[in-house]
N, C-alpha and C positions, 0 to 999 in steps of 0.2 A: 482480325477480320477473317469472316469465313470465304468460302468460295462463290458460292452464291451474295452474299451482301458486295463482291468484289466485281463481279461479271458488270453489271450495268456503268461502272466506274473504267472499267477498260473496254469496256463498248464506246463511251464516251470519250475517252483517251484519242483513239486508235479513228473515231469519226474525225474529230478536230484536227488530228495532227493529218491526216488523209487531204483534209478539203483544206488546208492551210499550205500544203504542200503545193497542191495543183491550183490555187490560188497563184502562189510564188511562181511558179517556172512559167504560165501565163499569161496570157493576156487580161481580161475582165475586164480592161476597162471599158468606160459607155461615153453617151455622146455628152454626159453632163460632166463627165472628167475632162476630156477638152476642151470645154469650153470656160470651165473652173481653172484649170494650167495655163488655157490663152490669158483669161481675164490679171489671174494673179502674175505672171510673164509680163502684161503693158503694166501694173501700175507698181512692179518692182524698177521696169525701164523707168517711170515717171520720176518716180522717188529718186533710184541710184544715177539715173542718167547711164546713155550707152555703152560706155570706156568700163565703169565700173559692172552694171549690169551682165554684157553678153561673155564675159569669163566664166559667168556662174551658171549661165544657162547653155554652154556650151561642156561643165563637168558633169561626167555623167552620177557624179554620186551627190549633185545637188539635189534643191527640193524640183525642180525641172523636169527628173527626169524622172518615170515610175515605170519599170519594165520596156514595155515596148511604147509607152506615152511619153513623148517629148517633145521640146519646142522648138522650133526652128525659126530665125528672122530673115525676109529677104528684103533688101532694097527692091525698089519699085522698078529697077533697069535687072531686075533676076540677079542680082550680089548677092549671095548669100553670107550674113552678119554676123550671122550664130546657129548652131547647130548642137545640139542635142544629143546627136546617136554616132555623126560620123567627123568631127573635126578637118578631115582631108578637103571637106566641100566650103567652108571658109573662107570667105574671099574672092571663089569662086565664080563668075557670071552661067548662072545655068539655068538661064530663058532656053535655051535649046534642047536640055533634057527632055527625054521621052523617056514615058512607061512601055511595057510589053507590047502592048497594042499601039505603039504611036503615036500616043498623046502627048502635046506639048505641057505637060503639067505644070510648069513652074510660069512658062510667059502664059498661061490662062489664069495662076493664080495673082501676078502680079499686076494683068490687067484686071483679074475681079475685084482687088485692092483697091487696082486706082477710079471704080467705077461706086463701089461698095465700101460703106463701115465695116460690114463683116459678112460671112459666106461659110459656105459650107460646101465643099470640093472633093468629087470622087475620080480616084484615079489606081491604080497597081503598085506598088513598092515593095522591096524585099523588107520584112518583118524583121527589126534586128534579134528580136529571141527565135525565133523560128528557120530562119535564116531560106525563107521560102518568102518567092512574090506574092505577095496576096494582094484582094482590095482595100483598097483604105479611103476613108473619109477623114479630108484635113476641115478642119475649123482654121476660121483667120480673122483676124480682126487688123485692121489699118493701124500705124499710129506714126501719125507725120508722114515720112514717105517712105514707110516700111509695113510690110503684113506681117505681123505676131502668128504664129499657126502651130497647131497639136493634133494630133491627129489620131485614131483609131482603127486598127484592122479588124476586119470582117471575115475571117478563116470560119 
């Protein structure tokens, strides 16, 4: 191969592996990824039922979790069931969590649960790859008396 027949092949190389890169360390996801992670989330709950289900959705090397997109479940009294990014919050009753500015985010999401099939919720959280507050839009969907939610940062 000469040098010239070779340049456009590592042009190409050197593109891919560039935008595959900042792909990976990233975010990208959109609003149609969480809502695709919620959907797929309740009807794996449906299938496995809860005991089996929130082990897998709370590993982060399941299909659950895709960078900084994962799913969280909360009881309808803010118990959080399963968690995705931080396992420590398990268990935990965190209706009283606030974001930066003072939002009660978790008792607004668990009363939009119990008022709504499904929502779409803006509030701050620290970005697990970024490791910085940003805005984020959670998706949620009810199922019984818990809200399914995935969420997206807006950096």
């Amino acid at each position: 191969m000469n040098i010239r027949s070779g340049k456009p092949l590592i042009a190409a190389l050197f593109t891919t592996l560039t935008f595959a890169g900042a792909f990976a360390a990233g975010s990208g996801e959109t609003k149609d990824d969480a809502v695709a992670m919620v959907k797929k989330a309740v009807a794996f709950i449906k299938e496995q039922g809860p005991d089996k289900a929130y082990p897998v959705i709370d590993d982060k090397a399941s299909q659950f979790h895709d960078r900084d997109l994962y799913v969280v479940v909360y009881q309808l009294d803010g118990k959080v069931l399963a968690h995705g990014s931080n396992q420590k919050f398990i268990g935990k009753d965190m209706s009283d969590a606030q974001d930066v500015d003072g939002k009660l985010y978790v008792k607004e999401r668990v009363e939009l649960a119990g008022k709504q099939a499904s929502f779409w919720q803006d509030y701050k959280f620290v970005n697990p790859v970024t490791k910085k507050v940003e805005p984020k839009e959670m998706y949620c969907e009810k199922l019984d008396n818990t809200a399914v939610c995935a969420g997206i940062y807006k950096s």
